[in-house]
C-alpha positions in Angstrom: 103.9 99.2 123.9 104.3 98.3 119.9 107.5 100.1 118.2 105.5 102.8 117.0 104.8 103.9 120.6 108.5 103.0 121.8 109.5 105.0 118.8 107.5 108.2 119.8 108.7 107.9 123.7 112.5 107.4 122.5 112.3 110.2 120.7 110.6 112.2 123.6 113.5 111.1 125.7 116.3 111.9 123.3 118.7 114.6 123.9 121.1 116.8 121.3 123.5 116.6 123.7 123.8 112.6 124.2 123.6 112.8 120.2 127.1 115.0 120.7 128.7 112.6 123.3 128.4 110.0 121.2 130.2 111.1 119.1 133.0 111.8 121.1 132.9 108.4 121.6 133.4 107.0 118.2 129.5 106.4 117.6 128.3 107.2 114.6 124.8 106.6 113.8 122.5 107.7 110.4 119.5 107.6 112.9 120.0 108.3 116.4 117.4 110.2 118.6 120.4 111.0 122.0 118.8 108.5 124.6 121.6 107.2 127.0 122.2 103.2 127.7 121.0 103.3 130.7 117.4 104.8 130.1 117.3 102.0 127.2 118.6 99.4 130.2 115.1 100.9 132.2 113.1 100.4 129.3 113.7 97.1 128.4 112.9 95.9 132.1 109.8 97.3 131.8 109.3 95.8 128.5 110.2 92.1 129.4 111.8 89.3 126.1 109.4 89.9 123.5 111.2 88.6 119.9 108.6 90.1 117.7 108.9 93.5 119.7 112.5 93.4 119.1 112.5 92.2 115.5 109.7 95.4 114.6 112.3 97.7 116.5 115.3 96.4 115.0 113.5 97.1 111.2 113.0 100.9 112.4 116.6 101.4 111.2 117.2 103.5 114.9 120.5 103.7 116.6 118.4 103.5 120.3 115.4 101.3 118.7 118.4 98.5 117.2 120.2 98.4 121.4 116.7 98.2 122.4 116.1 95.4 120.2 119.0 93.4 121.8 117.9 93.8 125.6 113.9 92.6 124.3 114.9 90.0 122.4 114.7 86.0 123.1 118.2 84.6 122.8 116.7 80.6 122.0 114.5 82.1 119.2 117.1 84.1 117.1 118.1 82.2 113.8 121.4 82.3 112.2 119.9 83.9 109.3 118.7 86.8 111.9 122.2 86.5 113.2 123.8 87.6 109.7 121.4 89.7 108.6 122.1 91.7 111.7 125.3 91.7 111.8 125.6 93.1 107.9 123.3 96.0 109.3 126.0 96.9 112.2 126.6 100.9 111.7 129.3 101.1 114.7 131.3 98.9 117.6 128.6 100.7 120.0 125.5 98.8 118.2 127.9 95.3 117.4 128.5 95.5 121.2 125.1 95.3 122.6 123.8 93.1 119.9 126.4 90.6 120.8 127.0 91.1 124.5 122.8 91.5 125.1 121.4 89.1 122.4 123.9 86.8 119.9 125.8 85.7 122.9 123.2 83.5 124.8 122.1 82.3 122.1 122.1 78.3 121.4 124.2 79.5 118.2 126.8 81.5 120.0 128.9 78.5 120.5 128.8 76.1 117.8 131.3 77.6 115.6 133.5 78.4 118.1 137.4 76.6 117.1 137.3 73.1 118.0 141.0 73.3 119.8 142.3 70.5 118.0 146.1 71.2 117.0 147.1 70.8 113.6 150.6 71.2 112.6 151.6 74.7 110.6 152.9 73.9 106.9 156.2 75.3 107.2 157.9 74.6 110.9 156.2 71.7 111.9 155.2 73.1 115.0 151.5 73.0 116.3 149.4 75.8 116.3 145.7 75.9 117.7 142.9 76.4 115.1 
């Protein structure tokens, strides 16, 4: 399937109601066709790690195309400059989430920034504090 096709099925699948129970939850999306997580989980089995399939999907600009987009995509071939121009595009926590937890995460990226744990002293009690 190409995201045109994936496009058409996810908006067969979609449901008003899932539209509304996101929202309950805090989930606001400009684009959203209602298809739960878990269908999306089913999909992207079937689909397999394909990083062009998820960079087309991610460009569609859908809520349920973008989480779909996370669970296709190849952690060791996402760049940093994917990585922040994602990241600006976040619309809610729900999206943020599965990009992160799905994608960003296992990434050879993820880790090199993390804070080195070195201990530098703070300026005004002399104490040390972890960076």
């Amino acid at each position: 399937m190409d995201a045109g096709e994936i496009l058409k099925w996810l908006e067969r699948q979609g449901t008003k109601r899932t539209v509304e129970g996101m929202a309950r939850y805090g989930i606001r999306a400009e684009r959203a066709f209602g298809v739960t997580v878990g269908t999306l989980q089913s999909l992207a089995k079937r689909l397999g790690k394909d990083h062009a399939l998820s960079l087309a999907l991610w460009e569609t600009g859908w809520y349920e195309a973008r989480l779909l987009a996370a669970m296709v995509g190849e952690p060791q071939r996402v760049t940093r400059r994917q990585m922040d121009a994602w990241a600006a595009e976040f619309e809610n926590w729900a999206d943020c989430d599965t990009v992160c937890f799905h994608l960003f995460d296992r990434t050879p990226l993820a880790w090199r920034e993390r804070p080195s744990g070195r201990r530098r002293r703070a300026s005004s009690s002399g104490a040390a504090a972890s960076s």
